[in-house]
N, CA, C and O of each residue as an XYZ file, in Angstrom:
748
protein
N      10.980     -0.630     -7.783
C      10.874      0.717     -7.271
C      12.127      1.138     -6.502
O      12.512      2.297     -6.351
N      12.697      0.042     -6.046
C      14.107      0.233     -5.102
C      15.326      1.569     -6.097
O      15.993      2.528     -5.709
N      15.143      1.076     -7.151
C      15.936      1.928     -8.196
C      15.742      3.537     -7.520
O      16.646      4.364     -7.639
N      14.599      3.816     -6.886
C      14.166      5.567     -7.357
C      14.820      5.853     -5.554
O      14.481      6.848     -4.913
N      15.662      4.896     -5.057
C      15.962      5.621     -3.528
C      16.713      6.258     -4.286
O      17.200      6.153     -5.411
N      16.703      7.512     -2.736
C      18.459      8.718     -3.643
C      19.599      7.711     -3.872
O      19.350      6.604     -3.395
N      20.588      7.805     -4.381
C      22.270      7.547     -3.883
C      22.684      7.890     -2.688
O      23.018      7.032     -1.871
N      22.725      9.484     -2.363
C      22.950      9.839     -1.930
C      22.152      9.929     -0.333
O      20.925     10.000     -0.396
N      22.774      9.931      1.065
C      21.865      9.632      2.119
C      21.064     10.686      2.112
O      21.360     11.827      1.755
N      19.970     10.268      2.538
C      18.641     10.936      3.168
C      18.689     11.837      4.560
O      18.867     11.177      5.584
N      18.583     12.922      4.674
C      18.221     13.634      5.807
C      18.062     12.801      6.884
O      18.942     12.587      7.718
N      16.901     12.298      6.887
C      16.565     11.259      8.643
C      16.578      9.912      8.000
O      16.356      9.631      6.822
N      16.847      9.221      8.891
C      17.373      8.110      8.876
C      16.141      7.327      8.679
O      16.330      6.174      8.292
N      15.248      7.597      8.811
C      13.858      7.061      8.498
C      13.116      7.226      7.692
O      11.946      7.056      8.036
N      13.330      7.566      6.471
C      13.393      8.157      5.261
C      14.105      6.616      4.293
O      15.193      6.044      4.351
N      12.792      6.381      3.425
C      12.844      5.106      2.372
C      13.646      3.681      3.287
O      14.749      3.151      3.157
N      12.497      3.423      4.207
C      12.716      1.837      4.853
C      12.218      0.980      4.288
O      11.306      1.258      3.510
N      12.586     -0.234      4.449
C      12.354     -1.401      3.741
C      10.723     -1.570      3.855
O      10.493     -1.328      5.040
N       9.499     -1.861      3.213
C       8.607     -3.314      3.898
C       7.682     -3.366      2.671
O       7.690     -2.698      1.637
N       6.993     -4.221      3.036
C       6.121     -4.784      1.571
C       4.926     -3.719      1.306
O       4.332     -3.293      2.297
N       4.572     -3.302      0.115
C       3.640     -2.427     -0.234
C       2.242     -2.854      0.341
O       2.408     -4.073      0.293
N       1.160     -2.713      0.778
C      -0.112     -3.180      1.301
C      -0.999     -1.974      1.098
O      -0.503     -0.913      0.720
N      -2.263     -2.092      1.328
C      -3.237     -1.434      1.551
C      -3.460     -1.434      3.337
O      -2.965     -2.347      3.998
N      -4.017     -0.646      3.804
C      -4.350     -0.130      5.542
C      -5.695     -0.256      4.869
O      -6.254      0.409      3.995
N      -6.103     -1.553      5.709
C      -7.727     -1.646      6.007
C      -8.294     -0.925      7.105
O      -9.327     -0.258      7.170
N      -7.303     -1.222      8.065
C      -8.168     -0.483      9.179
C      -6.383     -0.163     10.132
O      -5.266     -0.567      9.808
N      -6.731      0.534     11.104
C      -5.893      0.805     12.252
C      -6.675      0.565     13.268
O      -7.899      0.629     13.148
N      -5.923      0.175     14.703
C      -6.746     -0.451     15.733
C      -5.528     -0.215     16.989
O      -4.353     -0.308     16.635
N      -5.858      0.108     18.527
C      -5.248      0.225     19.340
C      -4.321     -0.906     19.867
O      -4.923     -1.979     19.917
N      -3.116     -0.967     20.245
C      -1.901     -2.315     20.447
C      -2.800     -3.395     21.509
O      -2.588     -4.604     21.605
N      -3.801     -2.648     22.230
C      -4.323     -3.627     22.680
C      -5.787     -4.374     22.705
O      -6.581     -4.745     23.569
N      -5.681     -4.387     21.013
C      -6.664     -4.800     20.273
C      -6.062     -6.527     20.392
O      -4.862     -6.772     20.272
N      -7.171     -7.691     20.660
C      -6.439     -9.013     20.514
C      -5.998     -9.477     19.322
O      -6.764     -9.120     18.427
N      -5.055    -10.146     18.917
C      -5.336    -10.851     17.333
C      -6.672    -11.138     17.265
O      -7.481    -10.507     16.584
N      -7.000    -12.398     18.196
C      -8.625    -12.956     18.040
C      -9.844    -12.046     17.433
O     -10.407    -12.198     16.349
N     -10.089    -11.077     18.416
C     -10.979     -9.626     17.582
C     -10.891     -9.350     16.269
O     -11.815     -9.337     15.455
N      -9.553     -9.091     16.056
C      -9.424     -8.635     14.444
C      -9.586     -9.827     13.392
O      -9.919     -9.533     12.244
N      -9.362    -11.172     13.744
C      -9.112    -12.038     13.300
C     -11.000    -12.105     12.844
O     -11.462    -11.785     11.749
N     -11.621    -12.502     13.789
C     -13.000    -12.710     14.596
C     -13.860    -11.544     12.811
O     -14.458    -12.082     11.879
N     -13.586    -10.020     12.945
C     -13.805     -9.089     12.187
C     -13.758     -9.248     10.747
O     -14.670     -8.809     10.045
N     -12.868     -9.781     10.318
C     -12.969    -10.402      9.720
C     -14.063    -11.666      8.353
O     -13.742    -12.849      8.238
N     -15.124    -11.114      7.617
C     -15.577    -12.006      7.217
C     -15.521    -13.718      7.270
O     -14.471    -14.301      7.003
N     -16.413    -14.246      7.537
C     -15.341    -16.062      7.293
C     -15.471    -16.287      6.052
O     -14.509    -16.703      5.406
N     -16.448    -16.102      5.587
C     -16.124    -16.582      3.716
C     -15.530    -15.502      2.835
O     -15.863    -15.617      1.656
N     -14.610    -14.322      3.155
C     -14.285    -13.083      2.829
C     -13.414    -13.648      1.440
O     -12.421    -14.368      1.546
N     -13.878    -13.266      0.363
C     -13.456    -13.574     -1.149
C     -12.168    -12.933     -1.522
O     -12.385    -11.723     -1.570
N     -11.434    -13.083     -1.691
C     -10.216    -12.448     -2.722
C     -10.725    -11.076     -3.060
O     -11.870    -10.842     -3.447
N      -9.823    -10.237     -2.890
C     -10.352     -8.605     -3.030
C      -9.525     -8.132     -4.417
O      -8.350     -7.878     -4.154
N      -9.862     -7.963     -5.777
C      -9.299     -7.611     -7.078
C      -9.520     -5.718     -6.503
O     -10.341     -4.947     -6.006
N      -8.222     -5.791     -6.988
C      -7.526     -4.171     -6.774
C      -7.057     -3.664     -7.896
O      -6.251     -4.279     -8.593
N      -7.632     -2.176     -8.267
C      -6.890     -2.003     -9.512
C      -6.548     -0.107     -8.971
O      -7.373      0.676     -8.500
N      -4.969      0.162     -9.287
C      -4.192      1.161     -9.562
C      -5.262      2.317    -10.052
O      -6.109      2.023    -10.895
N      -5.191      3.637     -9.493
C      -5.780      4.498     -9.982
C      -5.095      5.778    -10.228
O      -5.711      6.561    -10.951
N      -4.107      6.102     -9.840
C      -3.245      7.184     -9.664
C      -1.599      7.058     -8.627
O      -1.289      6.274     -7.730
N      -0.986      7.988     -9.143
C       0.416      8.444     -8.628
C       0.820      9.547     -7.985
O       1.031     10.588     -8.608
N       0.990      9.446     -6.542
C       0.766     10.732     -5.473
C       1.663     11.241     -4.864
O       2.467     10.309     -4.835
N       2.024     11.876     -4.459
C       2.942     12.483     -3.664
C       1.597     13.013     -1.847
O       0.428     13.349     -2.038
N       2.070     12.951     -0.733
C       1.271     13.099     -0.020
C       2.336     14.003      1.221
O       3.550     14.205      1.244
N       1.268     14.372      2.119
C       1.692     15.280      2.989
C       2.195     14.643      4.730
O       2.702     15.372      5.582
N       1.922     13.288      4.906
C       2.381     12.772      5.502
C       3.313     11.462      5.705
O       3.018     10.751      4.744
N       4.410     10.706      6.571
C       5.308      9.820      6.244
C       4.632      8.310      5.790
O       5.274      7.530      5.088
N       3.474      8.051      6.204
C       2.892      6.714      5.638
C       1.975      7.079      4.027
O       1.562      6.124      3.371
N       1.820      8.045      3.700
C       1.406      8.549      2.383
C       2.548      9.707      1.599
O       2.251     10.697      0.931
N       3.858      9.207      1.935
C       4.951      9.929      0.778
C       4.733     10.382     -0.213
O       4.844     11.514     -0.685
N       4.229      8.975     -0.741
C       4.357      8.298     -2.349
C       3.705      6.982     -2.479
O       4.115      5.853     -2.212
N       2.702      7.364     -2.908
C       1.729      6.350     -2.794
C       1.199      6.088     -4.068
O       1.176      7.095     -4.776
N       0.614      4.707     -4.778
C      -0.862      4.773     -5.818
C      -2.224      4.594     -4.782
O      -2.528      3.873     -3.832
N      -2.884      5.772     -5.615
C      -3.840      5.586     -4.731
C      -4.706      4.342     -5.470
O      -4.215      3.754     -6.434
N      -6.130      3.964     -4.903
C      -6.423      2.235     -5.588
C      -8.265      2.912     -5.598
O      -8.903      3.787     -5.014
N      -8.461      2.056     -6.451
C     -10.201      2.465     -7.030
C     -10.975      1.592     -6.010
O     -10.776      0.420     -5.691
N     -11.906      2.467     -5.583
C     -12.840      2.268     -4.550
C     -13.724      1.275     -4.917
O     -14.811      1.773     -5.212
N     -13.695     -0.422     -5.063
C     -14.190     -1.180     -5.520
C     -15.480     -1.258     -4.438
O     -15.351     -0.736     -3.331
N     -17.075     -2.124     -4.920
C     -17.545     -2.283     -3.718
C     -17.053     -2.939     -2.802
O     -16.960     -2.483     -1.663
N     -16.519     -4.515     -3.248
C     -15.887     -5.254     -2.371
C     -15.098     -4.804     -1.629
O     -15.290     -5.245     -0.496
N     -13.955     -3.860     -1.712
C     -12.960     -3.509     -0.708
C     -13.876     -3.050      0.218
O     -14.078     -3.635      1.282
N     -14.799     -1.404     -0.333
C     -15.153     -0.929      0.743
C     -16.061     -1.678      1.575
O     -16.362     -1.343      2.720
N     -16.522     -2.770      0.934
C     -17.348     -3.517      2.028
C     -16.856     -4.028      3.191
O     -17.447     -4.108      4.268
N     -15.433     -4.470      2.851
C     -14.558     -5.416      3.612
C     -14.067     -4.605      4.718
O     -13.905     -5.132      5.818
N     -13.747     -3.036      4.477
C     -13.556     -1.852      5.409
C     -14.100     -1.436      6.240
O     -13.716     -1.110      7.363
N     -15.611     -1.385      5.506
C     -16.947     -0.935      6.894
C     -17.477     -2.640      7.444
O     -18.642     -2.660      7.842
N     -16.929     -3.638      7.477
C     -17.412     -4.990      8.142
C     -16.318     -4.985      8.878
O     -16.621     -5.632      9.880
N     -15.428     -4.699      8.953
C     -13.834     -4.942      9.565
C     -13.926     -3.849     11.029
O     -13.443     -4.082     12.137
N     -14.959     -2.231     10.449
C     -14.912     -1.580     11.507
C     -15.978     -1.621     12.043
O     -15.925     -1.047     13.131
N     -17.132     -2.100     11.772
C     -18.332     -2.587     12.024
C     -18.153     -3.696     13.077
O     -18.512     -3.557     14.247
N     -17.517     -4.916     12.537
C     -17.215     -5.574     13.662
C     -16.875     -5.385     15.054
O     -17.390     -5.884     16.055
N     -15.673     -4.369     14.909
C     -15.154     -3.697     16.036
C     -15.363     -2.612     16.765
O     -14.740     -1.882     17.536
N     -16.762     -2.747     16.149
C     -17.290     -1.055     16.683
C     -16.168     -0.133     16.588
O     -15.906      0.083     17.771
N     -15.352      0.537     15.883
C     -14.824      1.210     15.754
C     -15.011      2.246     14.428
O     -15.391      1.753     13.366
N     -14.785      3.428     14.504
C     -15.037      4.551     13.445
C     -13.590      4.414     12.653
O     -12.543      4.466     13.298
N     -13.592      4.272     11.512
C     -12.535      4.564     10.240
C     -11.947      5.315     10.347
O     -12.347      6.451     10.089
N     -10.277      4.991     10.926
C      -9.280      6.246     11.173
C      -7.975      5.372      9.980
O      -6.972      4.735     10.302
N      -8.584      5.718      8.426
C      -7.410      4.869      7.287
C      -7.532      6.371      6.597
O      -8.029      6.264      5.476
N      -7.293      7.414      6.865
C      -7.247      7.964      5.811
C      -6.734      8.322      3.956
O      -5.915      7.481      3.585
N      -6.880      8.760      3.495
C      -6.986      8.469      1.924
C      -7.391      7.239      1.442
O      -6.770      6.794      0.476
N      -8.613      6.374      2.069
C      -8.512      4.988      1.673
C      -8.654      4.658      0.449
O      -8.373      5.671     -0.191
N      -8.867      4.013     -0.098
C      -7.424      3.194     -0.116
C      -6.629      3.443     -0.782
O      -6.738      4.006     -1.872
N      -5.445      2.987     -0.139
C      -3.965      3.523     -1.321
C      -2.984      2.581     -0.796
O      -2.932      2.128      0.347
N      -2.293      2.372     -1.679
C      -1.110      1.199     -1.571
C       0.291      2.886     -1.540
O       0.435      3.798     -2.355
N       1.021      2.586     -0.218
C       2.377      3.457      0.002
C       3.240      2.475     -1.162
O       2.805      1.372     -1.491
N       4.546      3.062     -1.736
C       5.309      2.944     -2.125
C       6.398      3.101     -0.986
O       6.962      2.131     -0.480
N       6.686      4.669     -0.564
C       7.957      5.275     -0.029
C       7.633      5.858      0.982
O       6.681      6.636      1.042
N       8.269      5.606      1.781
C       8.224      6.547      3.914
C       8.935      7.472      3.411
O       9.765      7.128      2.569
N       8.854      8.528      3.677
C      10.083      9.901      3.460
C       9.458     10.618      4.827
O       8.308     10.977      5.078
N      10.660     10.676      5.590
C      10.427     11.794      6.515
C      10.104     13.365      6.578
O      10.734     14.136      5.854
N       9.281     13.747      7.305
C       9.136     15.246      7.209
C      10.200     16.040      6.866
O      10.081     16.905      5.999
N      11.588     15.772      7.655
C      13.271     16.360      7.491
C      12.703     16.093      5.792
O      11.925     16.837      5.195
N      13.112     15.275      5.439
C      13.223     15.308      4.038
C      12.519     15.579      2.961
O      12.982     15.666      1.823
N      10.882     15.783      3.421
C       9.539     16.603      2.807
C       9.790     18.030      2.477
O       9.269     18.586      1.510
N      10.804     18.745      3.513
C      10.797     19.898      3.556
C      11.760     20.508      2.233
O      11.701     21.660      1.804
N      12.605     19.466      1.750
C      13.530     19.467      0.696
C      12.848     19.158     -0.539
O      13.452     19.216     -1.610
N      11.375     18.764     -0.445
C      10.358     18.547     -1.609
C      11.020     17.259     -1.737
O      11.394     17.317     -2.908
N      11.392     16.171     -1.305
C      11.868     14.877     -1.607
C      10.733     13.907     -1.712
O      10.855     12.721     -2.020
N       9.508     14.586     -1.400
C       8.473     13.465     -1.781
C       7.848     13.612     -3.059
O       7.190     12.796     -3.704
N       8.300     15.285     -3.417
C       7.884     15.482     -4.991
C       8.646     14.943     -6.103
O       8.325     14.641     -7.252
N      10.248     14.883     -5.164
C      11.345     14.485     -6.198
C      11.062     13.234     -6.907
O      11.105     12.980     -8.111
N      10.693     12.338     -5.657
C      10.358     10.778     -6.336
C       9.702     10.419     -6.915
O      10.000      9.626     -7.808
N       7.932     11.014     -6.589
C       7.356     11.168     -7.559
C       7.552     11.380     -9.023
O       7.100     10.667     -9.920
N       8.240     12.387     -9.142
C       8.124     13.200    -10.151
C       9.158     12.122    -11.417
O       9.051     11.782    -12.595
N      10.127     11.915    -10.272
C      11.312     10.735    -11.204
C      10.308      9.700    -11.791
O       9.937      9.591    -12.960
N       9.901      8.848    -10.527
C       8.801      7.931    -11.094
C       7.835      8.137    -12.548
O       7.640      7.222    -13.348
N       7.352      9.370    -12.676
C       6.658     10.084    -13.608
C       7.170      9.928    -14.898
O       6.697      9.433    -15.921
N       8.559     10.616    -14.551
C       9.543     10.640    -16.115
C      10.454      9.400    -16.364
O      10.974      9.303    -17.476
N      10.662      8.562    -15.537
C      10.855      7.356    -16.542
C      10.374      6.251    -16.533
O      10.975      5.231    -16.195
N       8.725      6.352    -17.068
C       8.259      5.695    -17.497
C       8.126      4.852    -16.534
O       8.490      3.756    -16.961
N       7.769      4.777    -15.363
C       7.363      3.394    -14.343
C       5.862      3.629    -14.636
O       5.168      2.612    -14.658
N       5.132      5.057    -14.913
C       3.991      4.324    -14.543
C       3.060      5.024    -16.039
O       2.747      6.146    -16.435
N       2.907      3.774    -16.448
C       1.928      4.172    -17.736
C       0.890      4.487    -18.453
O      -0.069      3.721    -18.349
N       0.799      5.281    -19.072
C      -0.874      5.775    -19.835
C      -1.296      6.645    -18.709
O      -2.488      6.683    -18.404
N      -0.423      7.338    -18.072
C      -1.266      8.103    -16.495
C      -2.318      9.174    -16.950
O      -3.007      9.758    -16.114
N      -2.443      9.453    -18.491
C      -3.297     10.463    -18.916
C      -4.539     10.097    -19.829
O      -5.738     10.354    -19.722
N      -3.904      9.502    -20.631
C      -5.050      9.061    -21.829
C      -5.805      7.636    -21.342
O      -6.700      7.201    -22.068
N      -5.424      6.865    -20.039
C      -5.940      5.838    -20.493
C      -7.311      5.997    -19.468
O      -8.282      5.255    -19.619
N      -7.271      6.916    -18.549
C      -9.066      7.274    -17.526
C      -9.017      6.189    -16.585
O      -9.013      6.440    -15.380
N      -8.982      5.073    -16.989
C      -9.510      4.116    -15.961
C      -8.370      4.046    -14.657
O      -8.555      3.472    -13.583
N      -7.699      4.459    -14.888
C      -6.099      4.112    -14.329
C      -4.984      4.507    -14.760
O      -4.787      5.289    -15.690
N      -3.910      3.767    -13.831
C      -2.677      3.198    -14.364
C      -2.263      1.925    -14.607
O      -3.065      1.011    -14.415
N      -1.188      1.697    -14.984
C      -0.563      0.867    -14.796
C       0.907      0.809    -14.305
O       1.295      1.776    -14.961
N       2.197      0.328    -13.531
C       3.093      0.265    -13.296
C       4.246     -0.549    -13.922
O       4.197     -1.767    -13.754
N       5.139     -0.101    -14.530
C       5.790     -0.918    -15.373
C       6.851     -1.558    -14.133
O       7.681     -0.768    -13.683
N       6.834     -2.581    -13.737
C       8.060     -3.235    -12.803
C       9.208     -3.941    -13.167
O       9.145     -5.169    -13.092
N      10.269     -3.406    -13.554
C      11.104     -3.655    -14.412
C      11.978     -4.725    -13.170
O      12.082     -4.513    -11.962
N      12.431     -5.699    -13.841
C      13.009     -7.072    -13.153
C      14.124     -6.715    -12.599
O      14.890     -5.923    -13.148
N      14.408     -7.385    -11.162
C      15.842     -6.980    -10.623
C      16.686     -8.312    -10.393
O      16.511     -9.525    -10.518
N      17.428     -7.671    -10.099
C      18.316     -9.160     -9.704
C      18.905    -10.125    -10.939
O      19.005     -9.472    -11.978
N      19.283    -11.404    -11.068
C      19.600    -12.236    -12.521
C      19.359    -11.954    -13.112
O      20.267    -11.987    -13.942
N      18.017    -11.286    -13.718
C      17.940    -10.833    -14.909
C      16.744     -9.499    -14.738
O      15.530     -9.480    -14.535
N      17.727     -8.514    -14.926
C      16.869     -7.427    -14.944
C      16.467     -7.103    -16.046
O      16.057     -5.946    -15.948
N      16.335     -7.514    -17.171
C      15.345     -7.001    -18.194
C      13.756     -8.075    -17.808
O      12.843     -7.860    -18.605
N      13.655     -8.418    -17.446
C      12.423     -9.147    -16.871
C      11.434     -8.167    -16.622
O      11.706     -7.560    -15.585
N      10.392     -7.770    -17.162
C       9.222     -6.641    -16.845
C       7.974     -7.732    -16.116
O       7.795     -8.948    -16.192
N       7.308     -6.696    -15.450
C       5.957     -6.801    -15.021
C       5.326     -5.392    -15.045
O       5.772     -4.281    -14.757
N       4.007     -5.876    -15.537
C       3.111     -4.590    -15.590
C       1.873     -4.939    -14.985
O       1.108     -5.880    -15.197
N       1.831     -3.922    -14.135
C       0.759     -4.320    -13.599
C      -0.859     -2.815    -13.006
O      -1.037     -1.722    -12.468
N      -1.172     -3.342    -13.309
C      -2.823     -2.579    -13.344
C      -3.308     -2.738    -12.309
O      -4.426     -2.230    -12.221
N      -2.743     -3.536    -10.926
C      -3.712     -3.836     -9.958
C      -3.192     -5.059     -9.435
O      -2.183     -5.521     -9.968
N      -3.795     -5.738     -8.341
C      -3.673     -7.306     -8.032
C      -4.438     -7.656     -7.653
O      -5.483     -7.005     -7.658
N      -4.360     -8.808     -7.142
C      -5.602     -9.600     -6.394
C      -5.107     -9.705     -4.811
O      -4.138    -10.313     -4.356
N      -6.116     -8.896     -4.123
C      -5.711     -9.097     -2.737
C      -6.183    -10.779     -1.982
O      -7.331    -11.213     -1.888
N      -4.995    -11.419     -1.563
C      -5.568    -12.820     -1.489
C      -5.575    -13.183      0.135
O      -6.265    -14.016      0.722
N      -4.427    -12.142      0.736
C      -3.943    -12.463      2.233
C      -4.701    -10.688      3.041
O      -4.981     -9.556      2.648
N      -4.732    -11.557      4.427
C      -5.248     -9.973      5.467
C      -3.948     -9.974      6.513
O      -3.682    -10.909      7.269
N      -3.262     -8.845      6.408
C      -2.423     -9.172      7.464
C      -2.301     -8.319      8.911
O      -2.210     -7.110      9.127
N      -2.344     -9.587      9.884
C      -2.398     -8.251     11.141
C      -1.286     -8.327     11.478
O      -0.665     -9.378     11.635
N      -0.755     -6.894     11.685
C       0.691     -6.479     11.717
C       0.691     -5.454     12.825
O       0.065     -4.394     12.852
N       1.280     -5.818     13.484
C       2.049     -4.562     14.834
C       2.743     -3.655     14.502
O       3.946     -3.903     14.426
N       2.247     -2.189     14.160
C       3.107     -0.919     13.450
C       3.158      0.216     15.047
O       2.471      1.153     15.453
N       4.644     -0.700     15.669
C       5.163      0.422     16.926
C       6.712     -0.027     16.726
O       7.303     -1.104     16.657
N       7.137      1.616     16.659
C       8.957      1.434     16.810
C       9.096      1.551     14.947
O       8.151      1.677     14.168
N      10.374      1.474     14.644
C      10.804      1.727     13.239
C       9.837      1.310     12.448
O       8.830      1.243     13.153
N       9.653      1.072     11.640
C       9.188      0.424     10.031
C       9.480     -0.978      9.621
O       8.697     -1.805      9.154
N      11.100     -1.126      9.953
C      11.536     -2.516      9.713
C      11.500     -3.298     11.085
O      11.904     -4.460     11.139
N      10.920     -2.524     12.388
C      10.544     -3.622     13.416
C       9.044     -3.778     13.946
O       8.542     -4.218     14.981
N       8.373     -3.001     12.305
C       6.727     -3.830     12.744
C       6.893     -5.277     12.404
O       7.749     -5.874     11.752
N       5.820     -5.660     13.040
C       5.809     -7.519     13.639
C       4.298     -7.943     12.839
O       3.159     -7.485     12.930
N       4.828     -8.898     12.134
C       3.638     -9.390     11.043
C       2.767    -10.794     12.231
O       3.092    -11.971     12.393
N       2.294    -10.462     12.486
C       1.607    -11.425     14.092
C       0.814    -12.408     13.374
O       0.858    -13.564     13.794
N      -0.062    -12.082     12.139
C      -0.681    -13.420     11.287
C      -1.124    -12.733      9.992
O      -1.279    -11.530      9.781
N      -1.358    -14.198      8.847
C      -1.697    -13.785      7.795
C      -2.957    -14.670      7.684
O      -2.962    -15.852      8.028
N      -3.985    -14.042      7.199
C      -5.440    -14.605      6.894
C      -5.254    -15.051      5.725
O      -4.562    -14.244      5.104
N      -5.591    -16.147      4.965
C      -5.663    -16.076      3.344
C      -7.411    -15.882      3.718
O      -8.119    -15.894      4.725
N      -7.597    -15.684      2.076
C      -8.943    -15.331      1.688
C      -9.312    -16.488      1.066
O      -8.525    -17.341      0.654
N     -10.882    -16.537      0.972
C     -11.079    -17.615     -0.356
C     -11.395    -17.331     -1.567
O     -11.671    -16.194     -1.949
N     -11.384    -18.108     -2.109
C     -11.211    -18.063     -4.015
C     -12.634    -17.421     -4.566
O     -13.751    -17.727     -4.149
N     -12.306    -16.388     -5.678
C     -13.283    -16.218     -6.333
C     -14.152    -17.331     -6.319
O     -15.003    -17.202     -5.439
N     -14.229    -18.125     -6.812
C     -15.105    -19.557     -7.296
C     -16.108    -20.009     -6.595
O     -16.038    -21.006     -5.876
N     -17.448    -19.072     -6.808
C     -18.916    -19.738     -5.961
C     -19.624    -20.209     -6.687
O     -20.236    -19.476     -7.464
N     -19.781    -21.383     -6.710
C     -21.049    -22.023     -7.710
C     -22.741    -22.026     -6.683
O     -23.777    -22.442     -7.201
């Protein structure tokens, strides 16, 4: 996806920062403990299968450019136990959706969240967006040694929960722990 930044610089400087694509299970106040969220958490909480549903352009900087993701039961279960736990009311709006791109408002106003989109659209990153109903898929074309290397992908398997500290830039939220999940496999 790195391919679709401009060349050219961006309006605010905060506009297409680095960090790994995820889903927002929940949001929670800085002085929420790890332990709590950790605690919230299911203990036997299964691997969460995610599948791609659409390609967005959105009206705020954490929903730029986003796929939004199909409302499985499992996720949403994992959403209302997570805020259930914490007695807290669901402040994830559009849930769920995996961000692609931060674009700042400065640069919204230039339609730069339609631009990317729209690039994304026309060459072919994301496929069957019409005829195929159930979804998409994302064509991830290989970088680095060998960029003809593809991946396509329809979705993943969510395997890790991560609680992450989102105060100050983008590239200085603080990944504080990663949960793995356990394996499909219940006999």
């Amino acid at each position: 996806m790195s391919k679709h930044r401009p060349t050219t610089p961006s309006l605010a400087a905060s506009s297409y920062p680095n960090f790994t694509p995820h889903i927002t299970l929940a949001s929670f106040p800085s002085d929420t403990t790890i332990a709590a969220l950790r605690e919230s958490i299911p203990f036997d909480q299964s691997v969460v299968p995610v599948q791609f549903s659409s390609l967005l352009s959105g009206e705020t900087y954490t929903r730029s450019v986003y796929v939004t993701v199909k409302l499985s039961p499992a996720l949403a279960s994992l959403h209302a136990e997570i805020h259930s736990a914490l007695k807290a009311e669901p402040r994830t709006p559009s849930f769920p959706h995996m961000s692609l791109f931060y674009i700042a408002d400065k640069d919204a106003e230039v339609r730069e969240r339609e631009r990317v989109t729209r690039e994304i659209m026309e060459s072919s990153v994301v496929l069957n967006p019409k005829d195929r109903g159930s979804g998409i898929t994302l064509d991830c074309k290989g970088t680095g040694a060998d960029p003809s290397g593809q991946t396509k992908l329809d979705g993943f398997t969510g395997s890790e929960i991560w609680i992450v500290r989102c105060e100050g830039l983008v590239e200085e939220w603080q990944i504080l722990e990663k949960i793995m999940l356990a394996s499909m496999t219940k006999d």
